[in-house]
N, C-alpha and C positions, 0 to 999 in steps of 0.2 A: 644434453639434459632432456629426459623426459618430460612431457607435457603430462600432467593428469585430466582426466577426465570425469566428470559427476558421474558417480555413481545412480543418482534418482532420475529414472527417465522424465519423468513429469517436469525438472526441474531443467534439464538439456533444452525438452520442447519448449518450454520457455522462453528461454534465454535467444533460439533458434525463432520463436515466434515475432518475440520484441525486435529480433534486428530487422525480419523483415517486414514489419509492421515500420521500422523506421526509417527503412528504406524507400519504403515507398509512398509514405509518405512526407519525408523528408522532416519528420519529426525527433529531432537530439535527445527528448527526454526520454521517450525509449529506447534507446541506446546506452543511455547514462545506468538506464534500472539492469539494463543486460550487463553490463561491464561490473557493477557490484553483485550481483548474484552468480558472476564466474567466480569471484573470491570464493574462499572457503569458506564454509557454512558457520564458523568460529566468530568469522569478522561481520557477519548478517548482523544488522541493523537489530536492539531491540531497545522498543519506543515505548510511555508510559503513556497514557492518554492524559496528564498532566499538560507532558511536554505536547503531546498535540495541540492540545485547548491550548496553551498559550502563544503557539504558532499559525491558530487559526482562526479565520471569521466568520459567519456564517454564511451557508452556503458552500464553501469551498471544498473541493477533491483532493486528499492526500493519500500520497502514497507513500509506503513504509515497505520496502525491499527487505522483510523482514520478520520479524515478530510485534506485534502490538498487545502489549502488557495490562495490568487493569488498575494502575496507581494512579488517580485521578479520577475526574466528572469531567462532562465535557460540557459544555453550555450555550453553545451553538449548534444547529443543526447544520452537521457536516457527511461527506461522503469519504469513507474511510477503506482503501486499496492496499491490500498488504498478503505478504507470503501463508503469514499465520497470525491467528487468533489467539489469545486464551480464553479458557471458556468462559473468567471474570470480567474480562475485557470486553468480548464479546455480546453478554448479557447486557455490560451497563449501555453500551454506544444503543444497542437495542431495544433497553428499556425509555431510553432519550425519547424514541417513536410515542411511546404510547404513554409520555408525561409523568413517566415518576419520579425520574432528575428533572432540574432545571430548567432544563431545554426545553423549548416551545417548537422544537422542528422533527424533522425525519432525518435521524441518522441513520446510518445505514454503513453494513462491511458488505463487500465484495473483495471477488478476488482481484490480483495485478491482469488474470486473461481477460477477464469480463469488463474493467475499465478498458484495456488497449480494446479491443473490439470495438466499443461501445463510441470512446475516444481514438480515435488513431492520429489525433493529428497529436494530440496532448495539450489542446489549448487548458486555460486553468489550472493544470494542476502544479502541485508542491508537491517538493520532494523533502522528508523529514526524514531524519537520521539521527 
């Protein structure tokens, strides 16, 4: 049987980045983010910021192997790692900064490179699906 291969370069380097990212630093949860993002792009994760907010406290790093959606408000200031945005999605987590939701913190999106960089061991974070 043939093995398929991603088509999206950006998405290969990824995947290739996170293992060695978790290799070296003997970190399983990037690992775990590479092994769902080998899946087909059908099975990608996609999250409402609802279900964030209710799986989150403030302050906390999630990450979302995937799409993050704009069905909800989120009301703590969280740090939000994922494949894609939508642009509604995106706006609210970001309008959270500068108080016009509920939130009294700094939300913030990034991407899944800029967290493993930033984190490589992966202390803190959650993985949401």
């Amino acid at each position: 049987m043939r093995t398929k291969r991603k088509t999206n370069p950006q998405i290969s380097r990824l995947i290739k980045d996170l293992k060695g990212i978790a290799r070296e630093n003997s970190a399983p949860i990037w690992r775990d983010i590479a092994k769902r993002l080998e899946k087909p792009r059908k099975n990608y994760a996609t999250v409402n910021l609802s279900k964030i907010n209710r799986y989150s406290s403030a302050n906390d790093t999630i990450v979302v192997p995937g799409k993050v959606l704009s069905a909800g408000t989120l009301e703590d200031s969280i740090t939000v790692a994922a494949l894609g945005f939508s642009k509604k999605a995106f706006e609210k987590i970001t309008a959270s900064v500068e108080g016009t939701v509920k939130s009294k913190g700094k939300s913030k999106c990034i991407s899944i490179e800029d967290l493993a960089k930033d984190n490589p061991k992966g202390t803190g974070v959650k993985i949401i699906t």
